[in-house]
N, CA, C and O atoms as CSV, one atom per row, in Angstrom:
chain,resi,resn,atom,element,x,y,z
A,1,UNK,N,N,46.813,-4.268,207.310
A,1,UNK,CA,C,46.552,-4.179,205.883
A,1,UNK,C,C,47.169,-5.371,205.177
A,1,UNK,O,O,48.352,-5.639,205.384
A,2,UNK,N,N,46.478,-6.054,204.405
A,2,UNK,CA,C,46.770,-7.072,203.554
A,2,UNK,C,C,47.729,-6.699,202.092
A,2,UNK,O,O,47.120,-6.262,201.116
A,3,UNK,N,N,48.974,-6.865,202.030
A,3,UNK,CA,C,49.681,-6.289,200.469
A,3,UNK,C,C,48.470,-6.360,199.460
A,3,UNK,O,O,48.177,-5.345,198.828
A,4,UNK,N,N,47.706,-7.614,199.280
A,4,UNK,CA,C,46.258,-7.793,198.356
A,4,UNK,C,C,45.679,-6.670,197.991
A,4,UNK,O,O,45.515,-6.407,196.800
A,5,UNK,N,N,45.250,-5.768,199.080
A,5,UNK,CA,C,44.786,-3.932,198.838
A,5,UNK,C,C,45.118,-3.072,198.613
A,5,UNK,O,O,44.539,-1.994,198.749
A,6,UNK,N,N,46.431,-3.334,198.088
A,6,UNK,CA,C,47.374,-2.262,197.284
A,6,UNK,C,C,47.249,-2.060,196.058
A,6,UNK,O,O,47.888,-2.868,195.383
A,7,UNK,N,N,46.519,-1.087,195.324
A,7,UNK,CA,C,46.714,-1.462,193.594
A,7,UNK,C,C,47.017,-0.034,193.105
A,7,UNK,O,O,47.284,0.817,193.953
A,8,UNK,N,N,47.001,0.208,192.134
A,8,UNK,CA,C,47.831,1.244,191.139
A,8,UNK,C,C,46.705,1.173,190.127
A,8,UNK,O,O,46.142,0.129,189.800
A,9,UNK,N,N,46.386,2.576,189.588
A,9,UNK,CA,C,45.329,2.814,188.497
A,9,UNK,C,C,46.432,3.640,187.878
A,9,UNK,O,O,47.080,4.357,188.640
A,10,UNK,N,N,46.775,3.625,186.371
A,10,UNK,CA,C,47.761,3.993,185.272
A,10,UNK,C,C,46.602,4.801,184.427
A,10,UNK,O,O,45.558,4.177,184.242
A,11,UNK,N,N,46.702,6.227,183.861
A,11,UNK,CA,C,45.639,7.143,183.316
A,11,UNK,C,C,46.877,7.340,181.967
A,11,UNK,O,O,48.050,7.706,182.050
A,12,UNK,N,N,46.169,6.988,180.915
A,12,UNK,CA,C,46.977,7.985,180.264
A,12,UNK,C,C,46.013,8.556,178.731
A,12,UNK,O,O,45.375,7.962,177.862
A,13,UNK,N,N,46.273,9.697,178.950
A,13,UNK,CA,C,45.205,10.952,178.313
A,13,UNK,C,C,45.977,11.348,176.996
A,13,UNK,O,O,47.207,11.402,176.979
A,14,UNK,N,N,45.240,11.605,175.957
A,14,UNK,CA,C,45.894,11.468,174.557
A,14,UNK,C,C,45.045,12.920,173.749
A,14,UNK,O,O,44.145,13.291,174.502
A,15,UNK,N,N,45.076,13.339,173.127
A,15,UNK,CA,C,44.798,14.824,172.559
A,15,UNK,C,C,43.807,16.060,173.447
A,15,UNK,O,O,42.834,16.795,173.276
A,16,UNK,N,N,44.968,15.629,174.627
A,16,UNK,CA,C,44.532,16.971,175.354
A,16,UNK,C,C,45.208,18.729,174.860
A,16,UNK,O,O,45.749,19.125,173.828
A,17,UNK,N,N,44.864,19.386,176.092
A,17,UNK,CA,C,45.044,21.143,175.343
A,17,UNK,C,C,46.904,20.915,175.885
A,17,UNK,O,O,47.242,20.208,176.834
A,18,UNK,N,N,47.814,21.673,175.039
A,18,UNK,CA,C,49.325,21.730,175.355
A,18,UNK,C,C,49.175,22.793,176.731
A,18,UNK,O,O,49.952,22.619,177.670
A,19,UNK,N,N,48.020,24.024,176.804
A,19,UNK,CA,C,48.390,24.982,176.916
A,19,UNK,C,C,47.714,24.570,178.572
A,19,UNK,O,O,48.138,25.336,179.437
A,20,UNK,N,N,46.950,23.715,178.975
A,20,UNK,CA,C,46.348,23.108,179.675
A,20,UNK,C,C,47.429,22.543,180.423
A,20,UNK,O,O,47.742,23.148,181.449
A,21,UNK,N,N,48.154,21.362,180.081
A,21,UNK,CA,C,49.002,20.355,180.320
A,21,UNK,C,C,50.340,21.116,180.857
A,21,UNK,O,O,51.059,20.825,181.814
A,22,UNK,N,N,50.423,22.043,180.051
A,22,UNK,CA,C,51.690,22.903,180.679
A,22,UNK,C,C,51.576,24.023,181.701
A,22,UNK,O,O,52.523,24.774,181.935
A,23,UNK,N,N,50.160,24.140,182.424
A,23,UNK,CA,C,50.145,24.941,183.587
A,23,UNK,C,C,50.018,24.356,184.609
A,23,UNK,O,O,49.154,23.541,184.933
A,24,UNK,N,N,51.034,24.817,185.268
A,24,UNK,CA,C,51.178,24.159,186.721
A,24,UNK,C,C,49.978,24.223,187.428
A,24,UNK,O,O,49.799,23.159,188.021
A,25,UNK,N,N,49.080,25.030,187.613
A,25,UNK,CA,C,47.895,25.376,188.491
A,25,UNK,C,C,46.809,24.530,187.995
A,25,UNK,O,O,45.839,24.220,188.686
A,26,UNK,N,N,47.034,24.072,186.486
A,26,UNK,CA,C,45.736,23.567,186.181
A,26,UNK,C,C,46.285,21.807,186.783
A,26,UNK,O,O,45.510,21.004,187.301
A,27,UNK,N,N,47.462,21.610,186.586
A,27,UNK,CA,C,48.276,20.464,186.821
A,27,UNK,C,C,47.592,19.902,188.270
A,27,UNK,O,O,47.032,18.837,188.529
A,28,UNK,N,N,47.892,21.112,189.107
A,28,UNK,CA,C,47.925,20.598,190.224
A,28,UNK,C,C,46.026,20.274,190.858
A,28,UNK,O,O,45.552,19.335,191.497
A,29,UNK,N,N,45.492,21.348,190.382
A,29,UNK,CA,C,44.020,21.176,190.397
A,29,UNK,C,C,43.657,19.928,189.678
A,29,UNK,O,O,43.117,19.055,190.357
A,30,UNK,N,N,43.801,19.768,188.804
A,30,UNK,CA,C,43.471,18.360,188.414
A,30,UNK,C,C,43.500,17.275,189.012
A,30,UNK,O,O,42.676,16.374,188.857
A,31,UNK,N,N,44.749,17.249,189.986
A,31,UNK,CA,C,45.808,15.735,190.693
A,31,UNK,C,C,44.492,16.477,192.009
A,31,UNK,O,O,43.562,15.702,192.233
A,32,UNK,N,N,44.451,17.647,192.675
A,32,UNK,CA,C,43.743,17.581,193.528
A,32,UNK,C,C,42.195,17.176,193.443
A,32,UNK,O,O,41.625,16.446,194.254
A,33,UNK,N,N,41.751,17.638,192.584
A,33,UNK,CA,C,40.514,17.081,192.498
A,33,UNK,C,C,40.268,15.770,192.469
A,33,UNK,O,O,39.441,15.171,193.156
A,34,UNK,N,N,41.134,15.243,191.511
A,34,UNK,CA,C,41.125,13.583,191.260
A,34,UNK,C,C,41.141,12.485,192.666
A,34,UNK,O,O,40.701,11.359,192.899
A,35,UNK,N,N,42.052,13.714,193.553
A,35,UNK,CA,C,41.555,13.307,194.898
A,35,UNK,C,C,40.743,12.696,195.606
A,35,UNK,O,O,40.418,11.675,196.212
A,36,UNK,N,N,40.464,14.096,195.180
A,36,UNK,CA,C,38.584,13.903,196.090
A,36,UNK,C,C,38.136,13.097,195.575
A,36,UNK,O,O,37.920,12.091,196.250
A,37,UNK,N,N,37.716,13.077,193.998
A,37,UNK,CA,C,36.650,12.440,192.897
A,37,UNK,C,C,36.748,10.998,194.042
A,37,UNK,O,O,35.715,10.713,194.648
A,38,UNK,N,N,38.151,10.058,194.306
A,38,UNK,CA,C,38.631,8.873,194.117
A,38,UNK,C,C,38.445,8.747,195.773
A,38,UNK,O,O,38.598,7.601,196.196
A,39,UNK,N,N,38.181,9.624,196.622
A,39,UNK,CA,C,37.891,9.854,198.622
A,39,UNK,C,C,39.228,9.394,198.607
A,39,UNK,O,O,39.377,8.177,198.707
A,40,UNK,N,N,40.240,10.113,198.501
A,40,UNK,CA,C,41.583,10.035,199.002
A,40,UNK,C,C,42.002,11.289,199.750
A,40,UNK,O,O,41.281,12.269,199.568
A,41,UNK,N,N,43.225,11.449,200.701
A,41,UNK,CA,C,43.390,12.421,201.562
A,41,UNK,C,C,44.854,12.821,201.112
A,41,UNK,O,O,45.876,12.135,201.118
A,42,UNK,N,N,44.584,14.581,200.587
A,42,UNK,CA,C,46.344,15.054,200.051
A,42,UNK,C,C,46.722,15.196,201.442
A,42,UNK,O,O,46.016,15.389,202.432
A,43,UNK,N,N,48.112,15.048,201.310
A,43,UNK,CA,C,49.154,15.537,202.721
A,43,UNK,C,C,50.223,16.721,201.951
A,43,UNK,O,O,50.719,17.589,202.669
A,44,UNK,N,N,50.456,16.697,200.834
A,44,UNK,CA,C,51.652,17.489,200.494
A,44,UNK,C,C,52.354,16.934,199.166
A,44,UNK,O,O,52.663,15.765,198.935
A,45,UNK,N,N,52.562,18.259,198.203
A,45,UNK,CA,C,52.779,18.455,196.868
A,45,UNK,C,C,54.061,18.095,196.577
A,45,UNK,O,O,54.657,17.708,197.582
A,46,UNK,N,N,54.634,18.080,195.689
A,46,UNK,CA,C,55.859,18.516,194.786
A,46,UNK,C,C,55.926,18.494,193.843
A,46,UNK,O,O,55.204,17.548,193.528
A,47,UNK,N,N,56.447,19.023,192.724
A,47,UNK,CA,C,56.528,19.784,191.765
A,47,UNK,C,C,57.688,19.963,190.727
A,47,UNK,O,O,58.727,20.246,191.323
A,48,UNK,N,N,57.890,19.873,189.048
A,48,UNK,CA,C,58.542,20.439,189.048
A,48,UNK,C,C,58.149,20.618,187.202
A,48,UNK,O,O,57.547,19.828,186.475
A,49,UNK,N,N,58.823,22.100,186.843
A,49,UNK,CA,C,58.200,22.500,185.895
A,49,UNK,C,C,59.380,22.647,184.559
A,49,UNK,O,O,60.156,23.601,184.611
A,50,UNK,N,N,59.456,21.821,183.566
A,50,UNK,CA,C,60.572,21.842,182.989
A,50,UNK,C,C,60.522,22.940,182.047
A,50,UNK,O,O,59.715,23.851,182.230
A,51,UNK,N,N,61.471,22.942,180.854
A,51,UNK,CA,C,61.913,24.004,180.125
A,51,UNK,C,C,62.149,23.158,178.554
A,51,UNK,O,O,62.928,22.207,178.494
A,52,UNK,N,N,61.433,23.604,177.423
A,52,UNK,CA,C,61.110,24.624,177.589
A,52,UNK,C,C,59.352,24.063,177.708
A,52,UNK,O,O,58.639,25.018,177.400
A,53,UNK,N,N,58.764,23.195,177.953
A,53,UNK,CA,C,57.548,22.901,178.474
A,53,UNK,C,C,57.727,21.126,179.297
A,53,UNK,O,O,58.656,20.319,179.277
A,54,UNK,N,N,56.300,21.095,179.976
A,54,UNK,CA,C,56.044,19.785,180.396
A,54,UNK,C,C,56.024,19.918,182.432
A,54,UNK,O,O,56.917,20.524,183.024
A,55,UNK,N,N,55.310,19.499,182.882
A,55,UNK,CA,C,54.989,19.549,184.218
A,55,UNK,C,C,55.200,18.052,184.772
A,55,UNK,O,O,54.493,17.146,184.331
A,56,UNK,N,N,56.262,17.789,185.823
A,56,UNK,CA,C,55.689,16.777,186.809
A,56,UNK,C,C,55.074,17.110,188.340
A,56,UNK,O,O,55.400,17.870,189.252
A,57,UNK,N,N,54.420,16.506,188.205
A,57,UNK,CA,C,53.611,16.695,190.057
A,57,UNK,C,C,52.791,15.684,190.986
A,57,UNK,O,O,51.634,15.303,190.808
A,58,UNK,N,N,53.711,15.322,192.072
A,58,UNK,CA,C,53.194,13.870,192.653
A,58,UNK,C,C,52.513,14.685,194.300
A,58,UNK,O,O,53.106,15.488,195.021
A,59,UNK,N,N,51.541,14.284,194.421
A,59,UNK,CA,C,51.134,14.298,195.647
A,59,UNK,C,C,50.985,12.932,196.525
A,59,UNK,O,O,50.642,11.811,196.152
A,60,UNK,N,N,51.354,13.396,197.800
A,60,UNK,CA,C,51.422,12.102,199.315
A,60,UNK,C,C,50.249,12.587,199.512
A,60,UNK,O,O,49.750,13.709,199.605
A,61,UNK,N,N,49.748,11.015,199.577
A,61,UNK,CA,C,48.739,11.103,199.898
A,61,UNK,C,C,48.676,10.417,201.429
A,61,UNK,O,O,49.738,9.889,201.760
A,62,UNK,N,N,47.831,10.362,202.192
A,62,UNK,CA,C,47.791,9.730,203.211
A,62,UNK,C,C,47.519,8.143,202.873
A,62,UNK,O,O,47.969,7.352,203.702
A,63,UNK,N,N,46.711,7.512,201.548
A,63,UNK,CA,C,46.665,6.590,201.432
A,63,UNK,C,C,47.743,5.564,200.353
A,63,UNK,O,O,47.646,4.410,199.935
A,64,UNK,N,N,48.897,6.799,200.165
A,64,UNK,CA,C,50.060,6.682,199.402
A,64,UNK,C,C,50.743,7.455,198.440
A,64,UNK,O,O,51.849,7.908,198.735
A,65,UNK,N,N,50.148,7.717,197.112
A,65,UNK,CA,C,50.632,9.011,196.174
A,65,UNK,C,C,49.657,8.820,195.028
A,65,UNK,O,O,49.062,7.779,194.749
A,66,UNK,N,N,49.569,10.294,194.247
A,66,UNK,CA,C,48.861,10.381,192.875
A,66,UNK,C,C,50.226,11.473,192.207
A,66,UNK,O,O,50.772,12.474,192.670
A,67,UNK,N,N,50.436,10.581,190.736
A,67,UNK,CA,C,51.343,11.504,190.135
A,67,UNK,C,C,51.085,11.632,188.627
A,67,UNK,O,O,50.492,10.903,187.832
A,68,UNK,N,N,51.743,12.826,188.497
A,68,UNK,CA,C,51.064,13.302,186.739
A,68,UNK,C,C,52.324,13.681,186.517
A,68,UNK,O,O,53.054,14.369,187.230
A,69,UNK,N,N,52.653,12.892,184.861
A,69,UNK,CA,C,54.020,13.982,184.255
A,69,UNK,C,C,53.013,14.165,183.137
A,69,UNK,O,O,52.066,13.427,182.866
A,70,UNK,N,N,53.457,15.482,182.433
A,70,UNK,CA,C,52.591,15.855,181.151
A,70,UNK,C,C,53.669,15.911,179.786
A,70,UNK,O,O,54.856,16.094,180.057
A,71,UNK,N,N,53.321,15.772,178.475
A,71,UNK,CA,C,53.867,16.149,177.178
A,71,UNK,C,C,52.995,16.985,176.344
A,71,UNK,O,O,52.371,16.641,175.340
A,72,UNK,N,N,53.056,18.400,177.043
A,72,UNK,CA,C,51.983,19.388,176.114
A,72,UNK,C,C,52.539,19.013,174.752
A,72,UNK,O,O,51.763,18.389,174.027
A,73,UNK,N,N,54.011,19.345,174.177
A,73,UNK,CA,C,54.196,19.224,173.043
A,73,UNK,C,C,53.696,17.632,172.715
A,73,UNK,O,O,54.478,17.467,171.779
A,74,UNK,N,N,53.234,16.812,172.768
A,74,UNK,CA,C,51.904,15.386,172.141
A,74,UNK,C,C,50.873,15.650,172.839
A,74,UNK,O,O,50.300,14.564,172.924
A,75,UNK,N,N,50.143,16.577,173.515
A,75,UNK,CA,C,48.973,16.147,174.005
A,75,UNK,C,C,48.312,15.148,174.829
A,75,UNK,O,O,47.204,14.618,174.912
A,76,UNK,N,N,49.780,15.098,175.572
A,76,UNK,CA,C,49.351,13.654,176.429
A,76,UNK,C,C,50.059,13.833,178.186
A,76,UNK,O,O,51.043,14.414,178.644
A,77,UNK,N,N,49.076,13.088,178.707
A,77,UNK,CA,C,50.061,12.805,179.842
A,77,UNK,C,C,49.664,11.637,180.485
A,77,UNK,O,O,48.688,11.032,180.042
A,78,UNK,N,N,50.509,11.052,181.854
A,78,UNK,CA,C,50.792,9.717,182.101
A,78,UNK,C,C,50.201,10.337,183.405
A,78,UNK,O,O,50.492,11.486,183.739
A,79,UNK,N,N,49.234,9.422,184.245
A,79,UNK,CA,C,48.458,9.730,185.848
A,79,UNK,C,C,48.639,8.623,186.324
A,79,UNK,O,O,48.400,7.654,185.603
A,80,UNK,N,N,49.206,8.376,187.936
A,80,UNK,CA,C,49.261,7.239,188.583
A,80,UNK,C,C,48.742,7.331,189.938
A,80,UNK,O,O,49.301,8.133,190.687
A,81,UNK,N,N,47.983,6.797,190.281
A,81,UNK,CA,C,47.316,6.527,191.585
A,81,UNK,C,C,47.624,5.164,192.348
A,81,UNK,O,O,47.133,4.101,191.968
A,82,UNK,N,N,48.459,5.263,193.436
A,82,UNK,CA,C,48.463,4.284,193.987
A,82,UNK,C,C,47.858,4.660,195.444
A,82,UNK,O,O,48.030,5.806,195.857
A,83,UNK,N,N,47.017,3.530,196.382
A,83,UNK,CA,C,46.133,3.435,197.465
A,83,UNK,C,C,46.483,2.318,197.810
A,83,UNK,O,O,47.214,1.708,197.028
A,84,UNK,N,N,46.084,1.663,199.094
A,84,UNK,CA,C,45.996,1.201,200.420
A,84,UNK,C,C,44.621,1.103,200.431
A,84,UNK,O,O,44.366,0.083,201.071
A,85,UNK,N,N,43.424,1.717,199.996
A,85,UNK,CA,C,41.991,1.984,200.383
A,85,UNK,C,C,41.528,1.154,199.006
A,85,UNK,O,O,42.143,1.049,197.945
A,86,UNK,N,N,40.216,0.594,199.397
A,86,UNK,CA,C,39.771,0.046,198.499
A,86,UNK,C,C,39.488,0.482,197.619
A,86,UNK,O,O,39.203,1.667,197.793
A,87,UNK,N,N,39.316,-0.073,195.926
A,87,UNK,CA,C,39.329,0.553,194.753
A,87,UNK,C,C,37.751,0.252,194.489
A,87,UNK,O,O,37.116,-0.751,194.817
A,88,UNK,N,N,37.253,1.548,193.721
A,88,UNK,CA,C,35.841,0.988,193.388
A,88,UNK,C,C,36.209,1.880,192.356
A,88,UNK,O,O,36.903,2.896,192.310
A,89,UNK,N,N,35.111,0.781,190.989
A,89,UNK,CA,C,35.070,1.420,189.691
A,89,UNK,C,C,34.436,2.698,189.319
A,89,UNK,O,O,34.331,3.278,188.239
A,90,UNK,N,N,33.910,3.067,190.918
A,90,UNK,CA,C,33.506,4.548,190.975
A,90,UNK,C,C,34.422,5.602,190.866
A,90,UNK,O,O,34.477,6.722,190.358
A,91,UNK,N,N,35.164,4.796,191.566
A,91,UNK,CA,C,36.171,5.862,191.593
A,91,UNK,C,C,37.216,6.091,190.681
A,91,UNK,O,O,37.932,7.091,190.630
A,92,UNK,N,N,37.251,5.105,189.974
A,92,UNK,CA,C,37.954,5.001,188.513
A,92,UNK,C,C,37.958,5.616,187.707
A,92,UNK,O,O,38.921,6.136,187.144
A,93,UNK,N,N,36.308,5.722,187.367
A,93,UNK,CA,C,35.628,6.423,186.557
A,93,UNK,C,C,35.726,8.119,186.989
A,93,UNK,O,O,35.861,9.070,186.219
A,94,UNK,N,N,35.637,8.130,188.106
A,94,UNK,CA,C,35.446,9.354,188.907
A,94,UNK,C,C,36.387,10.132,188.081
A,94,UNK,O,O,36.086,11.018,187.281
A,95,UNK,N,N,37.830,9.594,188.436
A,95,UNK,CA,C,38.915,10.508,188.169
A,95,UNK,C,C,39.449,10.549,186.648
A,95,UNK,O,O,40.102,11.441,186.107
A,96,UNK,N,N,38.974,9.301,186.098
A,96,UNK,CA,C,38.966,9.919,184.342
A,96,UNK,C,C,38.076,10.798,184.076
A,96,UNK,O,O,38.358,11.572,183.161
A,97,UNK,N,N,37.156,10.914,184.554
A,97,UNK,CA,C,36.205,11.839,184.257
A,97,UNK,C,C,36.616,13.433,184.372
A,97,UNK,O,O,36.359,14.378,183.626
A,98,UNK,N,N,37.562,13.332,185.944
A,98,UNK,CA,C,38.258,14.890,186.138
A,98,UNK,C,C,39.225,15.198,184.979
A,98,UNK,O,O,39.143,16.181,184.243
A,99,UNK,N,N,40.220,14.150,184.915
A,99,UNK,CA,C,41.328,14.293,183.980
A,99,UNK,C,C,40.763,14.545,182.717
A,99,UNK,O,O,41.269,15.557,182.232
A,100,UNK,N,N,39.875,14.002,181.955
A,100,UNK,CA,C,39.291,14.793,180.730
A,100,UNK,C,C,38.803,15.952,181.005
A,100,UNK,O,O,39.224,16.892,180.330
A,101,UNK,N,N,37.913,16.186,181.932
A,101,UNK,CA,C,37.258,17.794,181.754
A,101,UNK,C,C,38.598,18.628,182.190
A,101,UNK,O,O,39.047,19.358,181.306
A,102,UNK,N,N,38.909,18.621,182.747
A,102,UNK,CA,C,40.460,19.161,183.194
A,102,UNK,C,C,41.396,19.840,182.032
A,102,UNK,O,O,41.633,21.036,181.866
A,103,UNK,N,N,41.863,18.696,181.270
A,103,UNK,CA,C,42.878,18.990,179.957
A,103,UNK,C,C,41.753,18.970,178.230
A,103,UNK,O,O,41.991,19.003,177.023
A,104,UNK,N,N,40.825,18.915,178.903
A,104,UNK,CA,C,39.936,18.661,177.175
A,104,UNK,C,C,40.653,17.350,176.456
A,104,UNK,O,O,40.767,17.362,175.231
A,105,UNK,N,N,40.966,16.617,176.953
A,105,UNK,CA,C,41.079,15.570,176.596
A,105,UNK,C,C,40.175,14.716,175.585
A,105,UNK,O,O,38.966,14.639,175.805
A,106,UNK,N,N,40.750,14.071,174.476
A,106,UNK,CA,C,39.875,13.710,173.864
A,106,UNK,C,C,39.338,12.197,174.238
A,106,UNK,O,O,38.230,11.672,174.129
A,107,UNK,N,N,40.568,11.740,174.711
A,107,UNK,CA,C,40.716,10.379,174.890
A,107,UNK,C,C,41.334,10.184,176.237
A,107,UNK,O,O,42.459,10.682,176.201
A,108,UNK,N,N,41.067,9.653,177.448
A,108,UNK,CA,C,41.674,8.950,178.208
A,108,UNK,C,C,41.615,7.637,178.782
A,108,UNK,O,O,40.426,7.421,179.012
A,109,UNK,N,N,42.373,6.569,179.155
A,109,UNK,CA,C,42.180,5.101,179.181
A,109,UNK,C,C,42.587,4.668,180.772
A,109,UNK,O,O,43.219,5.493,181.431
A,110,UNK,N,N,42.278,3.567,181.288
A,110,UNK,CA,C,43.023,3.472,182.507
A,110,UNK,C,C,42.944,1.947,182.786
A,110,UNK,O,O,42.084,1.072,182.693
A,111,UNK,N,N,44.508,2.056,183.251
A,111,UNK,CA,C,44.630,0.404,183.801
A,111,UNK,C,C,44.420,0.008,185.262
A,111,UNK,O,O,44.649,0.895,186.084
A,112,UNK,N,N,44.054,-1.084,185.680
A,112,UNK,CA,C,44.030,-1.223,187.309
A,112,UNK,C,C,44.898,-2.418,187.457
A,112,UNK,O,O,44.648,-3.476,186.879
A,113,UNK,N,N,45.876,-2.248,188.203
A,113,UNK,CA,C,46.456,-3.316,188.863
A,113,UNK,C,C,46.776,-3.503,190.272
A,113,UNK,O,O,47.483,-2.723,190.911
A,114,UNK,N,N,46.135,-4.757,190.825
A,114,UNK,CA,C,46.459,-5.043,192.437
A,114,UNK,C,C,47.962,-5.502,192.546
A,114,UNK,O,O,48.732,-5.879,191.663
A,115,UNK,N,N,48.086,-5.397,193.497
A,115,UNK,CA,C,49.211,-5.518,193.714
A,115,UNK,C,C,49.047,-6.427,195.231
A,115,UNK,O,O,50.051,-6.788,195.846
């Protein structure tokens, strides 16, 4: 593998649902789907659910990690995808596409950087 094929896609989602953002199950369905959307392979979760709201949750991926922290109280949260596998704007698109239908998002944006 060439370091060149390493890049990082940065999501960050702006007047989504609080009530959305702060469930762990929807949290984690989201990061999993975004998965798939993007043909990446989960290996294993972690988690953690603060007080008195807000979710972080990073999954290993086999082609490296996808992680979500959320701020139900703003309606926002921060998504990071980093891969080893090639990036296509399919798949870019793919997984903003989950992350809005996901949180009702009104707005989400995304950066790509190789690395």
């Amino acid at each position: 593998m060439d370091f060149a094929e390493v890049w990082t896609v940065s999501y960050r989602l702006s007047g989504a649902r609080p009530d959305l953002l702060n469930d762990l199950p929807t949290v984690r369905r989201a990061l999993q789907d975004s998965a798939q959307a993007a043909g990446l392979h989960v290996l294993s979760c972690a988690h953690h659910t603060f007080t008195p709201q807000g979710v972080s949750l990073a999954l290993i991926l086999s082609e490296s990690h996808l992680a979500a922290h959320t701020w139900p109280e703003a309606g926002g949260a921060y998504v990071t995808a980093t891969s080893c596998s090639p990036a296509s704007k399919e798949a870019v698109t793919a997984v903003a596409d989950v992350l809005t239908r996901a949180f009702d998002a009104q707005e989400v944006t995304s950066t790509v950087v190789s690395l």
